[in-house]
TIKOL-555783 format. One line per 5 residues: for each residue y, z, x of C-alpha. Coordinates in steps of 0.1 Angstrom, whole numbers. Example, Ala and Ser with C-alpha at 12.3 -4.5 7.8 and 13.67 -1.06 7.14 Angstrom:
# residues 2
-45/78/123 | -11/71/137;
END
This chain:
# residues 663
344/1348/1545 | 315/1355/1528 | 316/1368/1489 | 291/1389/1473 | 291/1375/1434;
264/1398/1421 | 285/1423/1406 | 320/1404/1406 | 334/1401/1370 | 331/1367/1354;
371/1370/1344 | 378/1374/1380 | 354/1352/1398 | 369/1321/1373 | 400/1324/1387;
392/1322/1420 | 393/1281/1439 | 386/1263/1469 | 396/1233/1478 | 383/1201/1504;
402/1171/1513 | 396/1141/1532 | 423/1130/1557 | 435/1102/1529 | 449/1122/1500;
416/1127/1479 | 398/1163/1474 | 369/1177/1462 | 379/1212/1444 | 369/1238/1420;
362/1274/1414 | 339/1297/1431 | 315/1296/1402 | 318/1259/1400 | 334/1259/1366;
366/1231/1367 | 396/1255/1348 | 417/1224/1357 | 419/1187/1347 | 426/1179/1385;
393/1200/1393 | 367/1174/1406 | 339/1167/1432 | 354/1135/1440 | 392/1128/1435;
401/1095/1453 | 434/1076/1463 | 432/1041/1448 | 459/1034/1469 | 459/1067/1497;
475/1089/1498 | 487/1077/1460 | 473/1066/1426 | 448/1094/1425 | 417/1097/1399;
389/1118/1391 | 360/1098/1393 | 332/1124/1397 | 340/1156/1377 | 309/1176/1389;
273/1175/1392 | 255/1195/1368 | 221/1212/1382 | 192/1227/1366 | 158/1237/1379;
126/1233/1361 | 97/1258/1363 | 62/1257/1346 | 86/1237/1321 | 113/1260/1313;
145/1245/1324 | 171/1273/1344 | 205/1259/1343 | 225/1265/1375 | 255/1251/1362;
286/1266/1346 | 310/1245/1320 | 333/1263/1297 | 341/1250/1259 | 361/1268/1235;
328/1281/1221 | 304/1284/1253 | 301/1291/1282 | 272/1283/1303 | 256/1306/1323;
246/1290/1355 | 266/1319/1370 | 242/1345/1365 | 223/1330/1393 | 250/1329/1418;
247/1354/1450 | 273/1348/1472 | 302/1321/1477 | 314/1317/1519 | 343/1287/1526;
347/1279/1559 | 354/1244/1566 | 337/1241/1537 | 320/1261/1507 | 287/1274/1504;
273/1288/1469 | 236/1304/1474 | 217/1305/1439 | 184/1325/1433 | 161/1321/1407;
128/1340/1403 | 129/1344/1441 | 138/1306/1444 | 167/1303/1471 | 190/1271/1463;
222/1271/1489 | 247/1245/1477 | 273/1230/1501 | 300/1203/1492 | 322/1186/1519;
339/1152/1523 | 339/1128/1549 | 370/1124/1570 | 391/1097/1562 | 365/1082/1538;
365/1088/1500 | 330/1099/1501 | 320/1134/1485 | 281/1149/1491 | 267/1178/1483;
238/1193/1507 | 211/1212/1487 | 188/1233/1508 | 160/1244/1485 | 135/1274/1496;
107/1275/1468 | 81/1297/1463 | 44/1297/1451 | 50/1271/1422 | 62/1234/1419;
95/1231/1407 | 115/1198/1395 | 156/1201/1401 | 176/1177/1383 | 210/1166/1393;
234/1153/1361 | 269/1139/1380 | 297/1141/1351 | 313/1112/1354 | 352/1101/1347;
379/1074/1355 | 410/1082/1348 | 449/1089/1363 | 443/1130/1377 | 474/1137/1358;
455/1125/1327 | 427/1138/1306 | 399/1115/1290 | 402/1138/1249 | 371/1126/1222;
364/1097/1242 | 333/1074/1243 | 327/1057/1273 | 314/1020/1284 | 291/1022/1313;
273/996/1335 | 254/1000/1360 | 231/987/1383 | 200/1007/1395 | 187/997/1434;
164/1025/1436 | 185/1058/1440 | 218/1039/1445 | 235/1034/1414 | 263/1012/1409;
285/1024/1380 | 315/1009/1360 | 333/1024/1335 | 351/1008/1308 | 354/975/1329;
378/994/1353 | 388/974/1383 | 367/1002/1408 | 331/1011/1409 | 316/1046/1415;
285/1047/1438 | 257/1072/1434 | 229/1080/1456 | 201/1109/1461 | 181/1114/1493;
155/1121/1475 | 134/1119/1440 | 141/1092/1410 | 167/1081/1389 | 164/1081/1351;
189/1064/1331 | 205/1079/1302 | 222/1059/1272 | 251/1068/1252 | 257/1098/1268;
287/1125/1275 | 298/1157/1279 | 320/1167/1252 | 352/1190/1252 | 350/1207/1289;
380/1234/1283 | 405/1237/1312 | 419/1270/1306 | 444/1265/1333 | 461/1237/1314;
462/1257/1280 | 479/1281/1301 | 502/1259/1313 | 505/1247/1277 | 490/1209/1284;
462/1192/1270 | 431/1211/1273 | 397/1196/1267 | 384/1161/1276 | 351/1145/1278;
328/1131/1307 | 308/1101/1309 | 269/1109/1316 | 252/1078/1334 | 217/1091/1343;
200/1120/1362 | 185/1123/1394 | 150/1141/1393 | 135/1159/1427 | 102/1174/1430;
96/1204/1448 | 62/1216/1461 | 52/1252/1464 | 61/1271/1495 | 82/1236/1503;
116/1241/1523 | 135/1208/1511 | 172/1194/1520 | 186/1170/1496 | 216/1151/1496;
241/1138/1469 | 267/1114/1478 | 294/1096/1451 | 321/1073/1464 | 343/1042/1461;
322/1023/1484 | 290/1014/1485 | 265/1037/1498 | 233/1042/1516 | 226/1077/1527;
197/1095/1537 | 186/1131/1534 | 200/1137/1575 | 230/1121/1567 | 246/1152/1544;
243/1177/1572 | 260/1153/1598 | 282/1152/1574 | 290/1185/1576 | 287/1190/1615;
308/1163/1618 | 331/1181/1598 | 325/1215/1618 | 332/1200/1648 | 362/1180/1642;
380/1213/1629 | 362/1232/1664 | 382/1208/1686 | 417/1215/1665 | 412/1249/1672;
404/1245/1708 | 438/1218/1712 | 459/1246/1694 | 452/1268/1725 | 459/1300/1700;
446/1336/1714 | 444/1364/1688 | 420/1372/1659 | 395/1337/1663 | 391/1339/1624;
427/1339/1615 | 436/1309/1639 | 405/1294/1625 | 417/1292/1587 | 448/1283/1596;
438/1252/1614 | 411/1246/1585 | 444/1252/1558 | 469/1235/1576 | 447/1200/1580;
444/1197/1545 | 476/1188/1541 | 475/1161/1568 | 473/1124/1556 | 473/1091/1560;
500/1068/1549 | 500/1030/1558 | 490/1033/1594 | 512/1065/1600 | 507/1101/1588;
524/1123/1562 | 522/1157/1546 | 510/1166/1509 | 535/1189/1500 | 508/1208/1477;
473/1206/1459 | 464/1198/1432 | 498/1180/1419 | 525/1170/1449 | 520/1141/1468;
546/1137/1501 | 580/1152/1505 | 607/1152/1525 | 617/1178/1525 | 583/1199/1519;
572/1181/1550 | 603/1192/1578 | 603/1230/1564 | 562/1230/1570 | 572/1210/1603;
567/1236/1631 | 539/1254/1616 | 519/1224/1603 | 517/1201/1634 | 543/1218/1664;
527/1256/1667 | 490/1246/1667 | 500/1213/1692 | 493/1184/1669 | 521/1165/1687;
505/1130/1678 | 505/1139/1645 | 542/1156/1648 | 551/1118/1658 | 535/1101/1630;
551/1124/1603 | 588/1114/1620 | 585/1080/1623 | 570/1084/1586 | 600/1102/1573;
625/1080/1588 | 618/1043/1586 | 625/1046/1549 | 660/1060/1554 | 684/1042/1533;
723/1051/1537 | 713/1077/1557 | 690/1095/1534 | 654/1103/1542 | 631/1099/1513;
626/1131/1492 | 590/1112/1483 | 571/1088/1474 | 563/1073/1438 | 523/1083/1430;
526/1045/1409 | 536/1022/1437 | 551/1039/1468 | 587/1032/1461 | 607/1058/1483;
630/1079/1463 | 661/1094/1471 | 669/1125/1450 | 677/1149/1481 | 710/1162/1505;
690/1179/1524 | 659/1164/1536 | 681/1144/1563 | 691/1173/1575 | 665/1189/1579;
651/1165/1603 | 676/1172/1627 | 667/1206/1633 | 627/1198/1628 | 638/1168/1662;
655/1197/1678 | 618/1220/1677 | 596/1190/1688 | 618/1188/1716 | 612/1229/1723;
578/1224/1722 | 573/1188/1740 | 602/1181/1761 | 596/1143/1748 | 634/1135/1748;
618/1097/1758 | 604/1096/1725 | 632/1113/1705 | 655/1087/1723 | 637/1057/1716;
623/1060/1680 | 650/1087/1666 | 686/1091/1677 | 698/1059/1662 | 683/1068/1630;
701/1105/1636 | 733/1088/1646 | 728/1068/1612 | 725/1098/1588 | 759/1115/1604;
776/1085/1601 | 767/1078/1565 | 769/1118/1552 | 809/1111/1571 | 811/1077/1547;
797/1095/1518 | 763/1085/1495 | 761/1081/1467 | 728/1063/1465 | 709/1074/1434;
740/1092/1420 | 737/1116/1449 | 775/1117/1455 | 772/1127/1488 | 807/1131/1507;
826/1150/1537 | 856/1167/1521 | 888/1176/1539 | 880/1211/1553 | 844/1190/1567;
822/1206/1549 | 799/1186/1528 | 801/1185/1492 | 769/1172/1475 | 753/1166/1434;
769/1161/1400 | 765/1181/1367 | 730/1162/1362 | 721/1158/1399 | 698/1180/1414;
694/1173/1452 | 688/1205/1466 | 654/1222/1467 | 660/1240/1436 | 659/1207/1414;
644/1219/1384 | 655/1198/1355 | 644/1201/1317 | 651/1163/1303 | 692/1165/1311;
694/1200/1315 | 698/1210/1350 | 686/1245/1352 | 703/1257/1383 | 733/1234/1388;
745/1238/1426 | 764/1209/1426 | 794/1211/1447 | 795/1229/1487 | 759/1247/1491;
756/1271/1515 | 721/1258/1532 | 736/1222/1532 | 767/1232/1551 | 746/1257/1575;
720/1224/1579 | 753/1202/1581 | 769/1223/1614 | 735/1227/1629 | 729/1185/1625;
763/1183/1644 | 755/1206/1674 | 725/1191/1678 | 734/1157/1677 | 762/1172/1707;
730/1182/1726 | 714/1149/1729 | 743/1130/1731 | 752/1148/1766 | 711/1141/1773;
713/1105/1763 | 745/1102/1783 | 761/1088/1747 | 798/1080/1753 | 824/1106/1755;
842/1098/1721 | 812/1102/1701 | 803/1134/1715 | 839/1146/1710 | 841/1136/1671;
810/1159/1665 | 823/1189/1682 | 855/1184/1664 | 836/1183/1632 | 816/1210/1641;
841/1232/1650 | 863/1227/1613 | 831/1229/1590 | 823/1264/1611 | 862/1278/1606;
857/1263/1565 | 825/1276/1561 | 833/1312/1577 | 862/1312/1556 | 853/1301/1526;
814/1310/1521 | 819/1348/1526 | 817/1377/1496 | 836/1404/1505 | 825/1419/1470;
786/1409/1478 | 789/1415/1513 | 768/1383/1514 | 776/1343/1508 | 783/1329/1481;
751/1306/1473 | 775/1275/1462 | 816/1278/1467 | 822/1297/1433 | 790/1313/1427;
785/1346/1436 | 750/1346/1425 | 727/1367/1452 | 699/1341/1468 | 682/1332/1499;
695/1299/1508 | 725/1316/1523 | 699/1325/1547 | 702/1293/1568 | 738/1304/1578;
717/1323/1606 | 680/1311/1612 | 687/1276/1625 | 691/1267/1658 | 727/1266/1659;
740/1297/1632 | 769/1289/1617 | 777/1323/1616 | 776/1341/1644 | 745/1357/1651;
762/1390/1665 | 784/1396/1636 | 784/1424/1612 | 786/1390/1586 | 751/1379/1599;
734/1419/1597 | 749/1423/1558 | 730/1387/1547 | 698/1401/1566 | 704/1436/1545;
710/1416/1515 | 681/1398/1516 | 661/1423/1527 | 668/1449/1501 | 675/1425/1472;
652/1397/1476 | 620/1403/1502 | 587/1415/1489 | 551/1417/1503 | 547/1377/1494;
579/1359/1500 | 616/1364/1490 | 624/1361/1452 | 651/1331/1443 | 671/1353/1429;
682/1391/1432 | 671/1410/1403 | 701/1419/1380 | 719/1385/1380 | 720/1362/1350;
688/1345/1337 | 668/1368/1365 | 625/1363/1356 | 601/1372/1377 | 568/1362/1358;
559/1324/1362 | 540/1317/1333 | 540/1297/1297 | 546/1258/1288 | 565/1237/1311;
596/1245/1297 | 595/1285/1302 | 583/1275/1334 | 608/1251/1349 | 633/1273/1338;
620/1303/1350 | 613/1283/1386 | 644/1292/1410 | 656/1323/1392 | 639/1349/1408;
601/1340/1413 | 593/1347/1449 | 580/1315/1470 | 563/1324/1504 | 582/1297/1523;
614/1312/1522 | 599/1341/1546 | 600/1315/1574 | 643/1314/1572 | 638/1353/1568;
616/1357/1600 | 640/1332/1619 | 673/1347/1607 | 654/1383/1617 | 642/1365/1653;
683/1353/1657 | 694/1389/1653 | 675/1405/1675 | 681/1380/1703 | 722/1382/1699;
720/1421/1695 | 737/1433/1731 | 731/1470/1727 | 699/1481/1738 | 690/1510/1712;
696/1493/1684 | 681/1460/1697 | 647/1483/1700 | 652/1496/1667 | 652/1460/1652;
623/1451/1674 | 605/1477/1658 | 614/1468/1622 | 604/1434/1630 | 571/1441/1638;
568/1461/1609 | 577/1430/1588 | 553/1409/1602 | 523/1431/1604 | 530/1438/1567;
531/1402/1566 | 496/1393/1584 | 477/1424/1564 | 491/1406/1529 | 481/1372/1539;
453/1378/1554 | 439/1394/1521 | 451/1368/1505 | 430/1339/1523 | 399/1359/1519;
402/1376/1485 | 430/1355/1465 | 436/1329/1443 | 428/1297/1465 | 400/1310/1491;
414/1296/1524 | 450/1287/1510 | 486/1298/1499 | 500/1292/1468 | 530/1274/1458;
545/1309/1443 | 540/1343/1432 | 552/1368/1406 | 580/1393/1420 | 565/1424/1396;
526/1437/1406 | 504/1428/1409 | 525/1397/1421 | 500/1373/1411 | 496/1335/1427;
512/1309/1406 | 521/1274/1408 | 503/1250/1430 | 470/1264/1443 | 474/1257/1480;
509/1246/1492 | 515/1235/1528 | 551/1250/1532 | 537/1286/1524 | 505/1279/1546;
531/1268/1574 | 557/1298/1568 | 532/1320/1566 | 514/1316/1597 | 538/1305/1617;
551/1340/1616 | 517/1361/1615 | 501/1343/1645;
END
């Protein structure tokens, strides 16, 4: 989509990002005025070590245009005390597969275009230059950096070398171990000594209440002439190899890129509205990565790296819904040949790739995540070859009890699972201030148990496919059949008329949810039990962007996101809404409907239903055009209006939630 910035407001327009990637973990990303509010902002932020150990090498390119000697800056940067006003001269920002900011100045068009190359960590930028009736000189400054993303590089002089082959410059800074490559398509290189941009002001991380300013190394600048009435395309590239690139090569590039994303959407097969499926192919393979010969999912930009979990809740819509089955094959055989006493890895260290193990549910999530491949594929051969051993692992080991990583992990008498300690957090809501655990849920959780009976039935499904012997298959339905009788009488609130969210706590949130939107409900999909959670949640918890964590009312309830880490991380699960958490909603709804025997009131709910999600597409559709990340989701949202986007910028279990539902 296309935005008009000639009368937007400078307050709103800042907020506003995009965001590229590259197939390996690195992405170029920004605002749409090209001002970085962030420290993880950058034109070129590369995995030393994909998809992990990621820096900002290449904060942004600086451009100005020279005209009968006065110099228009096209550039904006904010300090404490300035801003720069390169702005002014913006027209219009459009990102499709990529973004497009069109400049004019004195009737001078300048259209700016940034994309990476696919699985390389290579950023360009494509300048397409119409001038008019007078020569004009544009000068490209890159803002250099090299330094951890997390990081910030405060009142710091840099040490630069580099060697000059013409346009290709070889730069190292501070005798780090990589180099940075520069190269122009066209004009000269001047090198500049002793130089930096001081005190660039992130007001995104003073929000967040982080450190705030840093400087950037400045290495030279490239210099193009323009003639009169000349149409001219130039081409920056930076990147951790060496480079030789000429002025064709940026818009191959970027057809390349065009391309690549055209066959996606033609393999998804989608019918509907074309420019909906379209950025959800474009959002949805952002997240997909490499990881040593086998792909994974980033769980969120600018921050996450891979998890576990993240990655089997985004599952169906990520890779299964838009027929990525390769990839869908990749991401399990990535998730499990870490397992370790029958835990799949939460994640992945960003220092050195050691898995970790902080998570009771991840493992069984796969189950059901094995369960929709198969719905979508029949590919049992591949299930049975590469998976069921590892499933039949995990069962056997949650029987045992873990308690790798002080997990404490066990199968009590009444076979429901029983999972944490007072300072373990292994469920999704694992925020955790130092030793404080903010929402303890140690003990029998209701989505653990839900994901535990679901785990069992399905591993009864392929044992009778796999022809697995007849005692096996019998200890599962046995199991299956005690956790249900526990959990049905245990997990009910007769005072809630809900579930209790942990055995003892009476608190109202969605988890309980699961009971009914997995494969195999724990609760019976036709009870009056299953239609009061669906009320609950619907009344107490659902809004326009997702369901809240907790039901307004209820101790410790906030429902702004904002302030240092500590107000946030304690703030995080009690009652912020997350957009994933509509996908358990729509699937608990979808469950209903398809148990409910009488015919009038099975129309009625088909009806409501299709309120929700055309409620749902109008929202999110809004929301990718004219929202906080232009193509993406975010990680959360405010539960008051205006319900703003918090959190991570573009997060790949609300872009999978989302559309899964609306398309």
């Amino acid at each position: 989509m296309k935005k008009n910035l000639k009368n937007i407001e400078f307050e709103e327009a800042i907020n506003k990002e995009w965001i590229v990637t590259n197939g390996l973990g690195g992405f170029a990303s920004s605002t749409i005025l090209g001002a970085n509010t962030r420290k993880y902002h950058g034109l070129l932020v590369a995995p030393l070590k994909p998809p992990a150990q990621r820096y900002l090498l290449v904060s942004k390119v600086d451009e100005s245009i020279n005209i009968g000697g006065k110099v228009h800056p096209l550039y904006t940067n904010m300090c404490r005390d300035n801003i720069s006003e390169g702005y002014k001269y913006l027209v219009s920002f459009e990102k499709e597969e990529v973004p497009t900011f069109t400049y004019n100045i004195n009737g001078i068009e300048i259209q700016k275009t940034i994309c990476m190359e696919y699985r390389k960590n290579i950023s360009i930028i494509l300048y397409k230059i119409k001038n008019k009736d007078k020569k004009i000189t544009l000068n490209l400054t890159p803002l250099l950096n090299y330094r951890d993303f997390h990081s910030t590089s405060y009142n710091k002089n840099f040490f630069i070398e580099q060697k000059i082959n013409k346009n290709l410059v070889d730069i190292l800074i501070d005798n780090n171990e990589h180099h940075i490559y520069m190269n122009c398509s066209d004009g000269k290189y001047i090198k500049i000594e002793n130089d930096s941009f001081k005190n660039m002001y992130y007001i995104e991380e003073e929000k967040r209440g982080l450190s705030s300013e840093e400087n950037h190394a400045i290495a030279g600048t490239y210099e193009i002439e323009i003639h009169p009435n000349e149409e001219k395309y130039i081409t920056f590239s930076c990147s951790l190899d060496e480079i030789k690139i000429d002025r064709k090569d940026g818009r191959k590039i970027i057809q390349n890129e065009k391309k690549r994303i055209k066959q996606l959407i033609d393999k998804s097969d989608l019918s509907g509205d074309e420019d909906l499926i379209k950025k959800y192919i474009i959002a949805t393979d952002n997240f997909i990565v490499s990881r040593k010969n086998l792909l994974t999912l980033i769980a969120g930009y600018p921050w996450f790296l891979d998890w576990g979990r993240d990655a089997f809740i985004a599952f169906e819509g990520t890779v299964l819904k838009n027929k990525r089955f390769d990839v869908a094959r990749k991401l399990l055989l990535t998730f499990t040949k870490d397992i370790k006493q029958g835990l799949v890895p939460n994640g992945y260290s960003e220092l050195d790739d050691k898995p970790l193990y902080n998570s009771v549910d991840s493992s069984l999530l796969l189950f059901e995540q094995v369960k929709k491949y198969i719905n979508y594929t029949g590919d049992y051969t591949f299930i049975k070859e590469k998976i069921y051993a590892k499933l039949k692992d995990i069962i056997k080991n949650y029987i045992n009890g873990i308690n790798l990583d002080n997990n404490n992990i066990y199968l009590d008498e009444d076979c429901l699972i029983s999972a944490g300690t007072l300072t373990t957090q292994n469920t999704w809501m694992d925020a955790k201030i130092g030793d404080y655990v903010v929402t303890p849920r140690n003990g029998k959780q209701v989505e653990i148990n839900s994901m535990w009976y679901n785990a069992l039935m399905i591993m009864i499904e392929l044992g009778k496919k796999f022809e697995e012997q007849k005692e096996v298959i019998s200890a599962y339905k046995k199991l299956a059949k005690n956790a249900k009788q526990s959990f049905n009488e245990k997990f009910y609130n007769k005072k809630s008329k809900c579930l209790y969210d942990v055995i003892g706590d009476d608190k109202i949130r969605p988890n309980q949810l699961y009971a009914i939107s997995l494969s195999y409900p724990i609760i019976d999909t036709k009870s009056d039990i299953a239609k009061q959670i669906l009320n609950t949640a619907t009344k107490k918890l659902l809004n326009n962007y997702g369901l809240k964590t907790l039901a307004k009312g209820e101790l410790h309830y906030t429902e702004v996101y904002e302030g240092d880490q500590y107000r946030r991380d304690i703030s995080y699960h009690q009652g912020i809404t997350w957009p994933w958490l509509l996908g358990i909603y729509n699937d608990a709804f979808v469950n209903i409907i398809k148990a409910e025997k009488d015919k009038e009131t099975k129309n009625k709910l088909k009806e409501e239903y299709k309120k929700f999600v055309q409620k749902l597409k109008k929202t999110y559709t809004k929301e990718m055009n004219e929202g906080k990340t232009i193509g993406s989701i975010s990680e959360l949202y405010d539960s008051k209006k205006p319900y703003e986007a918090k959190g991570a910028f573009a997060q790949c279990w609300s872009v999978s939630e989302v559309f899964r539902i609306i398309l």
